[in-house]
VEXNU-756678 format. One record per residue (C-alpha): residue in one letter; x, y negated, z. Coordinates in steps of 0.2 Angstrom, whole numbers, plus 5000, padded with zeros to 4 digits. Example, Ala and Ser with C-alpha at 12.3 -4.5 7.8 and 13.67 -1.06 7.14 Angstrom:
# VEXNU-756678
NODE, A, 5062, 5022, 5039 .
NODE, S, 5068, 5005, 5036 .
//
This chain:
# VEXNU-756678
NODE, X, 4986, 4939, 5109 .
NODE, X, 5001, 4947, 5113 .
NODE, X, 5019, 4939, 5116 .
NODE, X, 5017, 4928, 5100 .
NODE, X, 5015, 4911, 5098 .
NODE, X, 5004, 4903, 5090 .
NODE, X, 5006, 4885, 5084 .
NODE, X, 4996, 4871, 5073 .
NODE, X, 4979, 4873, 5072 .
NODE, X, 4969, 4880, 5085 .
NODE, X, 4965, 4898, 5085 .
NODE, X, 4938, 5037, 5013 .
NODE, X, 4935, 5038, 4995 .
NODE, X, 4922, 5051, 4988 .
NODE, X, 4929, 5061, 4974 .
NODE, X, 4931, 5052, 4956 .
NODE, X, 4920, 5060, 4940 .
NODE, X, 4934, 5064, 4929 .
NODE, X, 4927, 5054, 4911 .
NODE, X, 4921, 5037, 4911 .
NODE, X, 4919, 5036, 4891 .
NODE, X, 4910, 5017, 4895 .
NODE, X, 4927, 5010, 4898 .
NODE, X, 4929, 5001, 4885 .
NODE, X, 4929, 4982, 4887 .
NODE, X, 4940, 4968, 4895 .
NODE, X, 4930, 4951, 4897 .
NODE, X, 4932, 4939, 4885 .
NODE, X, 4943, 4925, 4890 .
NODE, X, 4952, 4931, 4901 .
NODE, X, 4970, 4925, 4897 .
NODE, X, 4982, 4939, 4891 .
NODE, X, 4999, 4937, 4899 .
NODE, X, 5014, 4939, 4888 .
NODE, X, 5027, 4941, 4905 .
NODE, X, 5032, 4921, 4903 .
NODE, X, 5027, 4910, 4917 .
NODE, X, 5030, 4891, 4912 .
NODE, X, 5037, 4882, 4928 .
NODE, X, 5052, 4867, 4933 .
NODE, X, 5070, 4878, 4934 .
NODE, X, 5070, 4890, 4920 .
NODE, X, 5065, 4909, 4926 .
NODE, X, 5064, 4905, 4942 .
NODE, X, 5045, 4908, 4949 .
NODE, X, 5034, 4907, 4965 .
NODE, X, 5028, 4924, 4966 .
NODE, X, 5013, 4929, 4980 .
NODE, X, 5016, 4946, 4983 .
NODE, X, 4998, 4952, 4991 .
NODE, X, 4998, 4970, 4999 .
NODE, X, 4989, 4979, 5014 .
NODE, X, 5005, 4985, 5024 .
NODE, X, 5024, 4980, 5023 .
NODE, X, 5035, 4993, 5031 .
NODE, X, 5042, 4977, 5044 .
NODE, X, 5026, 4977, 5053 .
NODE, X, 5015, 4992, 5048 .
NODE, X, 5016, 5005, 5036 .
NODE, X, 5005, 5019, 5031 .
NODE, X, 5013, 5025, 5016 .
NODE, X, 5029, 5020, 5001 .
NODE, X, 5018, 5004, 4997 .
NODE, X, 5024, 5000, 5015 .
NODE, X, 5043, 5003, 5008 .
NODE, X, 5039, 4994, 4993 .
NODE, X, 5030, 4981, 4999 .
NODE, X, 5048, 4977, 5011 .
NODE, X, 5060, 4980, 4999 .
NODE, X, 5053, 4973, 4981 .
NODE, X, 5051, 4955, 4987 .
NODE, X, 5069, 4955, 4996 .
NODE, X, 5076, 4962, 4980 .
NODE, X, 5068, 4948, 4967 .
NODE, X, 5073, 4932, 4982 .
NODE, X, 5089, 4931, 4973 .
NODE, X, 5081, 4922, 4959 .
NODE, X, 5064, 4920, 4965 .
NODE, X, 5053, 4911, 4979 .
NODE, X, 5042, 4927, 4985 .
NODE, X, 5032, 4927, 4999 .
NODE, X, 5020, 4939, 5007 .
NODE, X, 5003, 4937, 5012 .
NODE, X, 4996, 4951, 5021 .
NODE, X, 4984, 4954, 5035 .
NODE, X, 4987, 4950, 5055 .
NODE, X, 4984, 4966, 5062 .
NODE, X, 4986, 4970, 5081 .
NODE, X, 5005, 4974, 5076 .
NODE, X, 5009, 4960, 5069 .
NODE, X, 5000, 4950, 5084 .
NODE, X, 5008, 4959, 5097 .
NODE, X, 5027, 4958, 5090 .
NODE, X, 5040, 4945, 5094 .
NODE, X, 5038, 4935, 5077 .
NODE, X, 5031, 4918, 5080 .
NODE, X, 5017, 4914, 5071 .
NODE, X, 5012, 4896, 5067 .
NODE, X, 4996, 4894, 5062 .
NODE, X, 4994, 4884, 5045 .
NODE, X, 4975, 4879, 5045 .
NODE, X, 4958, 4889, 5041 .
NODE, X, 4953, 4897, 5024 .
NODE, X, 4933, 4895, 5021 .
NODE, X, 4923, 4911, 5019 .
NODE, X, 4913, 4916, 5004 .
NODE, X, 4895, 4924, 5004 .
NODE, X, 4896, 4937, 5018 .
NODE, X, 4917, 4935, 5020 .
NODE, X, 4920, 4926, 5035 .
NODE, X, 4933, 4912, 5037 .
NODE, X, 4949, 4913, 5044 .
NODE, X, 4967, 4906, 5049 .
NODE, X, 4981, 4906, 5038 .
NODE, X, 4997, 4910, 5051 .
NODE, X, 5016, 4908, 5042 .
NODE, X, 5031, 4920, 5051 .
NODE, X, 5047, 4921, 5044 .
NODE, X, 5059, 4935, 5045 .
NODE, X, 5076, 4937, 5051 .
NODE, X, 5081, 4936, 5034 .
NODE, X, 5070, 4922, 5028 .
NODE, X, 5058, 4933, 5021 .
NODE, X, 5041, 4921, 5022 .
NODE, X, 5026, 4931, 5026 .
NODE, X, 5008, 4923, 5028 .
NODE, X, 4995, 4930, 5038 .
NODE, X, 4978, 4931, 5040 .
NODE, X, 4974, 4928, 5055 .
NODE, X, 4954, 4935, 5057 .
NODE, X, 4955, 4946, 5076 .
NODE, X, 4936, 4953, 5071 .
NODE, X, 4943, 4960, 5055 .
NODE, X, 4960, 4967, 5059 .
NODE, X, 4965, 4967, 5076 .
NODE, X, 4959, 4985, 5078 .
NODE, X, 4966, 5001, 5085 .
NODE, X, 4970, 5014, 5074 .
NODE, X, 4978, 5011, 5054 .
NODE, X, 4976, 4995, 5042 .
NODE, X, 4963, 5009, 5033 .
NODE, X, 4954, 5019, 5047 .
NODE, X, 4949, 5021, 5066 .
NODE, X, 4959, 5032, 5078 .
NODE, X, 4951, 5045, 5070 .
NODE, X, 4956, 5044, 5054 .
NODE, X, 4938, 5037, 5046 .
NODE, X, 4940, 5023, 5038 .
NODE, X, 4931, 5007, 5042 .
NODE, X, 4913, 5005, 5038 .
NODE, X, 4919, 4985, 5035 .
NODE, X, 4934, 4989, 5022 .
NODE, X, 4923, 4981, 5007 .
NODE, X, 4925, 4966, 5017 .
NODE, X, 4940, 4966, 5025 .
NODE, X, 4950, 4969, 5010 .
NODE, X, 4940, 4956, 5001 .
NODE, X, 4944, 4944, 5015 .
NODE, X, 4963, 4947, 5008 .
NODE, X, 4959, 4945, 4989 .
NODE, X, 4950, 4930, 4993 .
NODE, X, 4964, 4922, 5003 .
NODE, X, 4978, 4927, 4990 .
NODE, X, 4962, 4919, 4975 .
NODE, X, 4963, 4902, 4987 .
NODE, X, 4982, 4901, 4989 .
NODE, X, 4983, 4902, 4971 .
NODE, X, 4969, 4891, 4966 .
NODE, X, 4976, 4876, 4976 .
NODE, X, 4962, 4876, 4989 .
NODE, X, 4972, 4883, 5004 .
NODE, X, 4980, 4866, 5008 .
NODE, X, 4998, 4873, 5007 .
NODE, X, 5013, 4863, 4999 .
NODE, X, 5016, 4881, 4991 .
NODE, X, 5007, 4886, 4976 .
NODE, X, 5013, 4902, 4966 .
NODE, X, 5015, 4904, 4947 .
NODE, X, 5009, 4922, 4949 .
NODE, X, 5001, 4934, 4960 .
NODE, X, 5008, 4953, 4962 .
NODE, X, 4991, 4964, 4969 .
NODE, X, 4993, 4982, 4976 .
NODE, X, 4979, 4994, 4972 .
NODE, X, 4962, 4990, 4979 .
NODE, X, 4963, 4982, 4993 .
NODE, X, 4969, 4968, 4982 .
NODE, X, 4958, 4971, 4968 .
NODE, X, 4946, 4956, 4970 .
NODE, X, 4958, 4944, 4966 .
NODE, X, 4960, 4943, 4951 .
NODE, X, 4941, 4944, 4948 .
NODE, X, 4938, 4930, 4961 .
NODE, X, 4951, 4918, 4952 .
NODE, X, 4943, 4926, 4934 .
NODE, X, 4923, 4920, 4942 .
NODE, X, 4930, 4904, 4949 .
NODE, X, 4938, 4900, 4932 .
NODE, X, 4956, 4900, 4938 .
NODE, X, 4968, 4905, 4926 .
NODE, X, 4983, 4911, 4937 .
NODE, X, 4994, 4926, 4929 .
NODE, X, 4994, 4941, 4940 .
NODE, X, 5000, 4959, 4937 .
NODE, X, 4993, 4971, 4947 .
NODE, X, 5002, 4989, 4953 .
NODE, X, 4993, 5006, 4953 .
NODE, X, 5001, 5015, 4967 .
NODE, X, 4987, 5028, 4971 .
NODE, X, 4972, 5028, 4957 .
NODE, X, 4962, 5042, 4968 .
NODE, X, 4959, 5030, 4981 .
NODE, X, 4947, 5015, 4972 .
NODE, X, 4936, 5007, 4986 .
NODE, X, 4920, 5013, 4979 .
NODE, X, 4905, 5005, 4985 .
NODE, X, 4886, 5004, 4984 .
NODE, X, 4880, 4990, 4970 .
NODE, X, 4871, 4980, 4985 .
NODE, X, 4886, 4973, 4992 .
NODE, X, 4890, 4963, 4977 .
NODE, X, 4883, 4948, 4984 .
NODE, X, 4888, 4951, 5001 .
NODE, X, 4905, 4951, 4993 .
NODE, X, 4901, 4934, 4984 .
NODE, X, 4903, 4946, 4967 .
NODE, X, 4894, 4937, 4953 .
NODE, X, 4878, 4949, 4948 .
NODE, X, 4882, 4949, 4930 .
NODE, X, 4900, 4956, 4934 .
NODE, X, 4891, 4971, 4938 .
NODE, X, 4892, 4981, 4921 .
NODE, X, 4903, 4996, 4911 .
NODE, X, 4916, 4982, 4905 .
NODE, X, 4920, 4972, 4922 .
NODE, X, 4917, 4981, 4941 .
NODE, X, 4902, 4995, 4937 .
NODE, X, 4910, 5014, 4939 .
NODE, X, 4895, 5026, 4936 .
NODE, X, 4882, 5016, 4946 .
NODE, X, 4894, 5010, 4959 .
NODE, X, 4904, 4995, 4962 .
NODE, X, 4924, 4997, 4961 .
NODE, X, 4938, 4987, 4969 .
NODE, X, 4950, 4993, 4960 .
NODE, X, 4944, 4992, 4945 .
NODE, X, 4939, 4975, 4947 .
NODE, X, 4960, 4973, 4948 .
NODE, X, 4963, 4983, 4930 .
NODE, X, 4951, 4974, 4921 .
NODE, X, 4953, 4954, 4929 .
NODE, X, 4972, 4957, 4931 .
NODE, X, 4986, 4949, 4915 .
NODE, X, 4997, 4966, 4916 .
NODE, X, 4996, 4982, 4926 .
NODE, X, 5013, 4993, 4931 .
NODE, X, 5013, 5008, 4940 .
NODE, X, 5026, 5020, 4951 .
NODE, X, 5035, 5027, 4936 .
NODE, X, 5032, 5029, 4916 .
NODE, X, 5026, 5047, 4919 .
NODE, X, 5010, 5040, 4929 .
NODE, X, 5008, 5027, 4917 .
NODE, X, 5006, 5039, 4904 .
NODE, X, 4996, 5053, 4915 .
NODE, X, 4984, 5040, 4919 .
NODE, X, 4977, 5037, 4902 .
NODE, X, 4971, 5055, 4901 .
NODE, X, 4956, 5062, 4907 .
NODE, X, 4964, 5075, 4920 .
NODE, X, 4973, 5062, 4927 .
NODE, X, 4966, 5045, 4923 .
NODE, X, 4950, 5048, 4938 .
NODE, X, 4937, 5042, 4926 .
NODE, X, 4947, 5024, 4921 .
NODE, X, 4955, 5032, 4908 .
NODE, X, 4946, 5024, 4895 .
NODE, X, 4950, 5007, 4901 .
NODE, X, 4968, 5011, 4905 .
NODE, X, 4971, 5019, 4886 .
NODE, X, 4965, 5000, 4880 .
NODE, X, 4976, 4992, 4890 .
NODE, X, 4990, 5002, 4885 .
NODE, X, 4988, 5000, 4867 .
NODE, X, 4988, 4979, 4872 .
NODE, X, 5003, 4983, 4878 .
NODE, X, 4998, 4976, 4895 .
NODE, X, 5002, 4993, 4905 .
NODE, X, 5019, 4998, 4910 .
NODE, X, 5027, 5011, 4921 .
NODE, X, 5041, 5003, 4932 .
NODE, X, 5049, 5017, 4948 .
NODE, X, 5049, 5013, 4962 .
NODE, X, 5064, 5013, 4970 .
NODE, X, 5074, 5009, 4989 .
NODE, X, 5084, 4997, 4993 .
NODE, X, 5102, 4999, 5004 .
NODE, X, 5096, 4998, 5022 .
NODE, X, 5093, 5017, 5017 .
NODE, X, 5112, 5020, 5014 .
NODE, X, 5115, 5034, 5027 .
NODE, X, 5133, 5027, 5029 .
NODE, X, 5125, 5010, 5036 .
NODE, X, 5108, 5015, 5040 .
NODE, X, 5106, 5010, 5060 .
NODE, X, 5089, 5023, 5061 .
NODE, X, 5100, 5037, 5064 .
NODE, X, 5108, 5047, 5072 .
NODE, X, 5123, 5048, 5066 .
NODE, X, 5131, 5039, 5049 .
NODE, X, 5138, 5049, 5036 .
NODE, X, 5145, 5048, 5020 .
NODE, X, 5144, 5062, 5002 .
NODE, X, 5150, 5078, 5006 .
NODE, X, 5148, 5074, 5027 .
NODE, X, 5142, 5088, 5032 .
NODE, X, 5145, 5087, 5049 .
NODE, X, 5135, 5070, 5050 .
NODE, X, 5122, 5077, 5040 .
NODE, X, 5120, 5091, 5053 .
NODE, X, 5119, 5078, 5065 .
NODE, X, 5104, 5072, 5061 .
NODE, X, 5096, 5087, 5056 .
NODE, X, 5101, 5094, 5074 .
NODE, X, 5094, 5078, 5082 .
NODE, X, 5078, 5080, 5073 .
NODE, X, 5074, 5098, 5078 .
NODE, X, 5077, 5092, 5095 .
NODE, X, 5064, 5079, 5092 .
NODE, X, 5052, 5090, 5087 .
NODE, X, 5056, 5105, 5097 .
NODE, X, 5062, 5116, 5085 .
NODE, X, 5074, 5129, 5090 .
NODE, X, 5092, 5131, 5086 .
NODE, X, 5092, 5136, 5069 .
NODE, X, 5106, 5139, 5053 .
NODE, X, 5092, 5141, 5040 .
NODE, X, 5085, 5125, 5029 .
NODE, X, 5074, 5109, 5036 .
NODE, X, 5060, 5105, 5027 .
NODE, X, 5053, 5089, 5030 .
NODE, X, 5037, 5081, 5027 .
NODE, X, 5034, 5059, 5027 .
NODE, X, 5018, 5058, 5019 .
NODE, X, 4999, 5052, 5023 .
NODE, X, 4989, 5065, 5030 .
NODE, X, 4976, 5068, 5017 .
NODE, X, 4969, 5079, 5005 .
NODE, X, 4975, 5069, 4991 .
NODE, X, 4994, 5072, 4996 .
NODE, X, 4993, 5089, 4994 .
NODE, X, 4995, 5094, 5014 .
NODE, X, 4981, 5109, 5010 .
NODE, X, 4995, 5118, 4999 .
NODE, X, 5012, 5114, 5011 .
NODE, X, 5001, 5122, 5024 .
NODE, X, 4998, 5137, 5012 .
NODE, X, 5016, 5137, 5010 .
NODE, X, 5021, 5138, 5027 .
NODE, X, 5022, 5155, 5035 .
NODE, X, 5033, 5161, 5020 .
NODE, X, 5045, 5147, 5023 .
NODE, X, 5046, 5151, 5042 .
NODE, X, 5047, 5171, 5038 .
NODE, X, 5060, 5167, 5027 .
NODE, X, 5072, 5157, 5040 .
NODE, X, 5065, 5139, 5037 .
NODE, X, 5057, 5128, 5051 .
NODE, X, 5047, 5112, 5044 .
NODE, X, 5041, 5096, 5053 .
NODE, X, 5027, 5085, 5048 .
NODE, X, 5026, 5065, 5052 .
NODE, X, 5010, 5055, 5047 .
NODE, X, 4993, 5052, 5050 .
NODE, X, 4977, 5052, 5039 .
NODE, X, 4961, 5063, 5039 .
NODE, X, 4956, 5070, 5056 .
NODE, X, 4954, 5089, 5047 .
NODE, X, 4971, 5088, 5041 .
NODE, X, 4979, 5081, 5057 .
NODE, X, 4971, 5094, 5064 .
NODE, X, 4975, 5109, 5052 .
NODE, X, 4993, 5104, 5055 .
NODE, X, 4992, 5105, 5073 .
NODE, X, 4983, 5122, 5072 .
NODE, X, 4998, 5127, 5061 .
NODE, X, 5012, 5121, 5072 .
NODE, X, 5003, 5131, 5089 .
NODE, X, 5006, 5146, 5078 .
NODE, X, 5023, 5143, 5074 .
NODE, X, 5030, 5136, 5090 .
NODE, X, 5049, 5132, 5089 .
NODE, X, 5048, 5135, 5070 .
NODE, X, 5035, 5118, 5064 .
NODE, X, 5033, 5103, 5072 .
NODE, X, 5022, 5089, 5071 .
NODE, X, 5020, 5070, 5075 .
NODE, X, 5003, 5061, 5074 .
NODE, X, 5006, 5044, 5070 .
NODE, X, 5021, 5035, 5062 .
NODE, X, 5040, 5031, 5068 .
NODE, X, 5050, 5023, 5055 .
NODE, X, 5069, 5027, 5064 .
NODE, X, 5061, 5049, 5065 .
NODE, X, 5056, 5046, 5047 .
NODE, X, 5072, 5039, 5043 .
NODE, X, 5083, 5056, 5052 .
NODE, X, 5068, 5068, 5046 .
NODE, X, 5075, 5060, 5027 .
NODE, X, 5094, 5062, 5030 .
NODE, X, 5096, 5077, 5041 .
NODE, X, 5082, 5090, 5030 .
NODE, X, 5087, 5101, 5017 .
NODE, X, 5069, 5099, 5006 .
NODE, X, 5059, 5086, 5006 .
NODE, X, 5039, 5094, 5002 .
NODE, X, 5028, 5082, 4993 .
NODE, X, 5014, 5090, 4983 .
NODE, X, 5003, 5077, 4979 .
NODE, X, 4989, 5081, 4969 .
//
């Protein structure tokens, strides 16, 4: 189990159709949320903020970021906690976890521990502490290889269903939130399992990548304790397959998303991957809002510890300080011409195919570029391939550093991000 302590209790998605004109139905009695939460002290609410990664253990992409620095921005006025899986990371690390007791499973779901850490800044975080399920090798999503697991229906639904029992009282915690704030679908389920279960605990739910939608075959409903008339156009059915994430729009009181420009691109059909339907309805309720994301000021580069130098507007000197220490990273030659950089999951979805497309014209032009990420084994590869052919000039890291991301940020000219 690592250095940790442990106290208490013993121890890929397939492309989208782009129409789904059946969207047209939110269950009946299903609560609307109108943003108010009725609790003792005014405005001041328990919030459960539920998410696959959190940039202070392990991160993948900006819901990592987000998932760190939106719960520490709302603790002035609110009582936020995390709960999140307890992957090898966070097993391994020097935060002591004390175990809380056990969470029951459900239909095929096993059961778990409930772990608690808190961070140096009193940040709680609540962990599900289930090694067959998380304590893997490779990303929160996929293997070493970048395949995702073959489990994800029902490890993710192992989140949704602890965040479902934390809210409905049945954890055995002295805590119980006011409302839940699910990310994408891994969390999708729990707003359907409170909905089955007859709960009526408010919970917005945040669109942060609509392509990826955990699709999967109508048989694992009941392995997934999914009740068999749930399974139709208005609730979890996506053209004959069962969907996660939609489970999370239609259960959910209020859906936001990244900015106001998604919120709006994903109630048309080119961009709306076949829920537009059901997002337009949501819309017009009013219950479907674009919020940007946004960073808090550990990323201020005149205090930022990451790098590798501090600096200040109009420092050039300490900007090229970082930009000099990055190329050394990545073994790029000395070079006066502009840094590109790339932070970014390496998939398809992201748009890697067309930086990759881009790249000899920037490195015949005077530009060098470096890569940090890991995703889909062809992409990895591609831009492998891509930096053996331009030696000095591109450089790539498979896998994830937060202090390189942070220089490759503060000492590149460009940052490339054409996600599709």
């Amino acid at each position: 189990m690592g250095s940790v302590a442990l106290h208490g209790v013993s121890s890929i998605q397939e492309n989208t159709p782009v129409r789904y004109l059946s969207d047209t139905g939110i269950p009946q009695g299903r609560r609307a949320w109108n943003g108010q939460v009725a609790m003792d002290g005014g405005d001041s609410f328990r919030i459960l903020f539920v998410t696959p990664e959190i940039a202070d253990f392990v991160k993948v992409g900006g819901l990592g970021d987000v998932s760190s620095a939106l719960p520490r921005a709302l603790a002035s006025r609110h009582d936020v906690r995390i709960l999140i899986p307890a992957y090898r990371e966070m097993i391994a690390s020097d935060h002591e976890i004390e175990i809380l007791g056990k969470l029951p499973g459900h239909a095929d779901i096993p059961p778990c521990e409930l772990g608690k850490t808190v961070c140096s800044d009193g940040l709680t975080v609540y962990l599900l502490v289930c090694p067959e399920l998380f304590e893997r090798e490779g990303s929160p999503y996929c293997d070493e290889t970048g395949v995702g697991w073959e489990d994800n229906d029902i490890r993710f639904a192992r989140l949704s269903l602890a965040a479902a029992q934390i809210a409905s009282g049945q954890a055995g915690l002295d805590w119980q939130p006011d409302l839940l704030h699910l990310n994408d679908w891994t969390c999708g389920l729990t707003a359907g399992y409170l909905h089955w279960w007859g709960h009526d605990v408010p919970s917005v739910f945040t669109i942060h990548n609509l392509a990826y939608q955990g699709l999967y075959d109508v048989s694992r409903c009941q392995a997934l304790g999914i009740p068999a008339d749930a399974f139709n156009m208005h609730e979890v059915e996506y053209f004959g397959q069962l969907s996660l994430m939609k489970a999370g729009l239609v259960y959910a009181s209020h859906i936001t998303t990244v900015s106001a420009t998604y919120a709006r691109e994903i109630t048309t059909p080119q961009f709306g991957c076949g829920l537009n339907g059901l997002l337009t309805q949501r819309a017009e309720k009013g219950q479907l809002s674009g919020i940007p994301n946004g960073i808090d000021d550990s990323w201020d580069p005149r205090t930022d510890t990451h790098l590798a130098q501090a600096f200040a507007m109009n420092d050039w000197r300490g900007k090229r300080a970082n930009a000099e220490h990055v190329r050394r990273m990545f073994g790029l030659g000395v070079s006066n011409g502009p840094l590109f950089a790339v932070v970014s999951r390496l998939v398809h979805q992201k748009g890697l195919d067309l930086t990759i497309g881009a790249a000899e014209s920037i490195v015949r032009a005077g530009g060098q570029i470096v890569f940090i990420g890991r995703g889909e084994m062809p992409v990895e590869k591609a831009l492998c391939n891509l930096a053996a052919r331009f030696p000095g000039s591109i450089g790539v890291n498979i896998g994830f550093d937060e202090g390189e991301a942070r220089c490759m940020y503060a000492g590149s000219d460009f940052l490339l991000m054409p996600s599709r």
